[in-house]
Phi, psi and omega in degrees: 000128183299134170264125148320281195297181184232145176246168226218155148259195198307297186313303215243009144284331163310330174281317196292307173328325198258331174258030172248281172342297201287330186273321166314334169276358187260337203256288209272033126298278190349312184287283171013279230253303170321313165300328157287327164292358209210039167262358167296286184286006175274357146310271165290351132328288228264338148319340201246112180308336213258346172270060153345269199303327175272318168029281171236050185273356161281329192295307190348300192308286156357287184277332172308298191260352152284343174309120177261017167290086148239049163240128147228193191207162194204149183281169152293358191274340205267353173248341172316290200346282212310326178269350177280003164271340185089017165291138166246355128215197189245159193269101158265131207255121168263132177215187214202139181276140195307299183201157188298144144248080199045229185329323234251133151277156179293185200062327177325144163286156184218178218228190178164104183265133144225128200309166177198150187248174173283141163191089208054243185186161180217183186297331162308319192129204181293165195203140212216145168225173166266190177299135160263018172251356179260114180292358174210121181266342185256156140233164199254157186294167197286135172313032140220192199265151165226126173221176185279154184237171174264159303321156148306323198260125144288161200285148148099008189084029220249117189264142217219123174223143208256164157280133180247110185286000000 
C-alpha cells in the first residue's frame, strides 16, 4: 500500500502547532474588523427568513477561529472499524459545528475520520471514497476537547496535550 503521509519528527510538528497558533492571532483581529464593515449586510441576512444559515454567521466566524482545540484524538478501536471494512487509508475531515452541543459552540471546529478506497482518477490525480459498507461511515472526534500547551515539547521529545472541560 503507497504511503501518502510524510512523518514528521516531534521539533517539526511542534513548528506546524506553533505556525497554526501564530496565523490564528493574525486571522482573528482580521475577521474582528471584516465583520464590522460588513454588519450592514450581515444585518440584513439575519432580517431576510430565508437566510437561515447566516443568521449567526458572525458568531460562527468567532468561534471558529477563536477556538484553541487543536487536537483531537480517536482510539484504534474508532480506526480498526475502518481497517476491518477493507479500508486502505484514512480521511481526516475538517469541519465546523452546526449548532451548540453539550461543550461545543456552533461554529466550532470539529475533526472527522473516515476509511477510503482509491476510486479512479481525474485530470487532478487519485480520487478517494469513503466505505458503502458502514451505515455510519465517519467518525466525528469524542465531545470532548484537547489542546496543546506552550511549550509543546516535552523532555524526551514528546508533544503533550491536555483534556480541556
Amino acid at each position: 500500500m503507497p504511503t501518502l503521509g510524510t512523518p514528521l519528527s516531534a521539533m517539526d510538528a511542534n513548528n506546524l502547532i506553533a505556525q497554526n497558533l501564530t496565523v490564528k492571532d493574525i486571522v482573528i483581529p482580521f475577521i474582528g474588523e471584516s465583520l464590522m464593515r460588513h454588519r450592514r449586510e450581515l444585518r440584513d441576512l439575519e432580517r431576510n427568513p430565508s437566510n437561515d444559515n447566516y443568521k449567526h454567521f458572525a458568531e460562527k466566524c468567532t468561534n471558529y477561529y477563536s477556538d484553541d482545540n487543536n487536537v483531537y484524538i480517536f482510539s484504534m478501536d474508532d480506526i480498526d472499524r475502518f481497517v476491518k471494512e477493507g479500508a486502505q487509508f484514512l480521511m481526516i475531515i475538517v469541519g465546523s459545528q452546526r449548532e451548540s452541543l453539550d461543550r461545543f459552540k456552533t461554529g466550532q471546529p470539529t475533526v472527522m475520520i473516515a476509511g477510503c478506497n482509491p476510486n479512479g482518477s481525474n485530470e487532478q490525480g487519485p480520487k478517494y471514497q469513503t466505505l458503502q459498507t458502514l451505515a455510519k461511515p465517519v467518525t466525528e472526534h469524542p465531545p470532548f476537547r484537547y489542546e496543546t500547551t506552550l511549550p509543546f515539547l516535552s523532555e524526551g521529545n514528546v508533544i503533550e496535550v491536555y483534556r480541556v472541560e
